[in-house]
C-alpha positions, 0 to 999 in steps of 0.5 A: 250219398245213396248206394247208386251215387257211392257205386258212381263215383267208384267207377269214376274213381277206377277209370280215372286210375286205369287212364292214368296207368295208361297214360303215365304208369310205370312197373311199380303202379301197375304191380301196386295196382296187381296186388290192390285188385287181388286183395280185393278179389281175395276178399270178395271171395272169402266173403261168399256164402258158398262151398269152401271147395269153390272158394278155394278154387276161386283163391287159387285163380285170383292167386294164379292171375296175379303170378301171370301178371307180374310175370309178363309186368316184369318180364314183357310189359317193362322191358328195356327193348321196344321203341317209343311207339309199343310202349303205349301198346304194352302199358294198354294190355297192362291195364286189361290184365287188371280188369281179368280179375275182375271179370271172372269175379263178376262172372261168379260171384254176380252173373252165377251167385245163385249157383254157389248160394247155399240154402237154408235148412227151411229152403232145404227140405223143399229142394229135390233130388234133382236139383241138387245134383243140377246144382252140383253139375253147375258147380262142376262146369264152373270150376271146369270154366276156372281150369280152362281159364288158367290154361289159356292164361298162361304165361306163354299164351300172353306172352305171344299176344303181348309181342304181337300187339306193337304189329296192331293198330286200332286207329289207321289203316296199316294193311294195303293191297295184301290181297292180289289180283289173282285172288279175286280172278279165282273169286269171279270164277265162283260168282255162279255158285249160288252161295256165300259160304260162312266158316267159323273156325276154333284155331287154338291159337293164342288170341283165339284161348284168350278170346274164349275165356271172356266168350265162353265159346269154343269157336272165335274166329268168322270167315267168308269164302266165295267157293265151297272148297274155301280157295278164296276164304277170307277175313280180317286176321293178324296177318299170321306175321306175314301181312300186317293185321287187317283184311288177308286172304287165308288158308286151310292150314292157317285154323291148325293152330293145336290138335283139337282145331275145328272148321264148321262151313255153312252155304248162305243162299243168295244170287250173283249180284249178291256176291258181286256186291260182297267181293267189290266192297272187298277190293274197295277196303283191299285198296283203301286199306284196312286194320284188325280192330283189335280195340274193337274187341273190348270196348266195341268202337271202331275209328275208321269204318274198315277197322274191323275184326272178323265178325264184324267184317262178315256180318258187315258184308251181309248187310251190304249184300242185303243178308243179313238174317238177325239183327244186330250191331256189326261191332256186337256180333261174336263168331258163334252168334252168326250160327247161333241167331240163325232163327229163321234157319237161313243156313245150310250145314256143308261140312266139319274139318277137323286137325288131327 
């Protein structure tokens, strides 16, 4: 057997195991499996050649994740309280807790290693002054990038996500007709703005921390308004627990989520028969309802077309209004990239909000 067929079968291996603890896992495989991936994360980490500094704090966050694991394993995935159907919710972000480790530890030890690859004595004598001070300011930002991981994997922060997800569904319409006439009243009003407006928002709020961890972008959450004082912005949310995930109407106070929240509001040009087009297909998925696509966020799949989540749905109403200004799959698009892709500068700057 060749490398590319032992690293095959390991990856067949570890899906089958994740399947299995989905699908018939109890607290003691899952705790098992927690200690297994540690382990194997610890020795991974004691094995790079780098700074002991950088490994110790590689240690302590593998360290940290498994505490956060069992932790929410003991004290939120395997309670006795739930009904049948958050069970398999729960057992789901089980499994994701197992692929955090990993994730950073490929992050580091693969996607940065030549940041942390110590040279030799011959290599040394060639490296400037330069950039060994660019090598210790990557240094700085990874191990800055570890201490924002572990404070927006808190226990409390996962916690929240945790009891929230029995409100989700990823494979049928459970949102229907939460936005009212009267929104879209106040829509047609700003038909003759010759803009559509896209907001990208950094809110704190538990998902959104969680979100940047795996992004490394501070803001994670796309809007679209028809007006330029945001009356009528508009996503695919969690419903803020009053309305069930899916398309809702939202509001300014709605993004305040901790002290350092932002909005960033940017005019996309485009004429009236444009914006028609966006807010009818808006009261077509009001009607036919819709779901936040929060499976979608891992594995980019979306079973039914109006199970989205919030980029996906800005992006997909430029498409259909002909407006889109990159190129990509709706269910790929990040917030940040609808700023970020903008080559042909097709956006125009309007205003930053920010929470004090």
């Amino acid at each position: 057997m060749d490398l590319k067929d032992y690293l095959i079968a390991i990856y067949v291996l570890f899906g089958a195991l994740l399947v299995g603890l989905l699908a018939f896992g109890n607290q003691l495989a899952f705790l098992l499996t927690y200690g297994v991936v540690f382990l194997c994360t610890l020795a991974r980490t004691l094995s790079m050649r780098t700074q002991k500094r950088i490994r110790a704090y590689l240690v302590v966050a593998y360290a940290g994740m498994m505490a956060v694991q069992v932790v929410l394993c003991e004290q939120v995935l395997f309670v006795e309280k739930g009904t049948f159907y958050e069970q398999p919710f729960r057992r789901l972000f089980g499994v994701l807790l197992i692929l955090a480790p990993l994730v950073v530890s490929r992050y580091v030890s693969v996607g940065k290693y030549s940041q942390f690859y110590l040279p030799s004595l011959q290599d040394l004598s060639t490296i400037s002054f330069a950039e060994l001070q660019r090598g210790r300011e990557r240094t700085r930002q990874s191990a800055e990038r570890l201490k924002q991981a572990g404070e927006s994997l808190s226990p409390e922060n996962l916690k929240d996500m945790v009891e929230d997800l029995p409100r989700h569904n990823s494979f049928r319409y459970i949102n229907d007709g939460s936005l009212t006439e009267a929104y879209f009243e106040e829509a047609r009003r700003h038909l003759e703005d010759p803009n559509l407006y896209i907001v990208i928002s950094h809110t704190g709020s538990p998902a959104s921390e969680i979100i940047s961890v795996f992004t490394q972008k501070q803001y994670n959450h796309a809007s679209l308004s028809f007006d330029r004082e945001l009356k009528t912005i508009l996503s695919y949310n969690g419903g803020e627990r009053a309305y069930p995930p899916g398309l809702n109407q939202e509001m300014i106070d709605f993004f305040h989520k901790k002290a350092d929240s932002s909005i960033l509001v940017y005019a996309l040009p485009c004429t009236r028969t444009q914006k028609e087009q966006v807010l009818d297909q808006v009261a077509q998925i009001n009607r036919e309802g819709s779901a936040y696509n929060m499976l979608g966020l891992v594995l980019k799949y979306s079973h039914k077309p109006n199970i989205m989540f919030c980029s996906q749905f800005v992006y997909r109403m430029l498409e259909l209004a002909g407006l889109a200004y990159f190129q990509e799959k709706a269910g790929q698009v990040k917030p940040t990239d609808l700023v970020e892709l903008d080559y042909y500068r097709k956006l125009q700057f309007v205003t930053e909000i920010r929470f004090e």
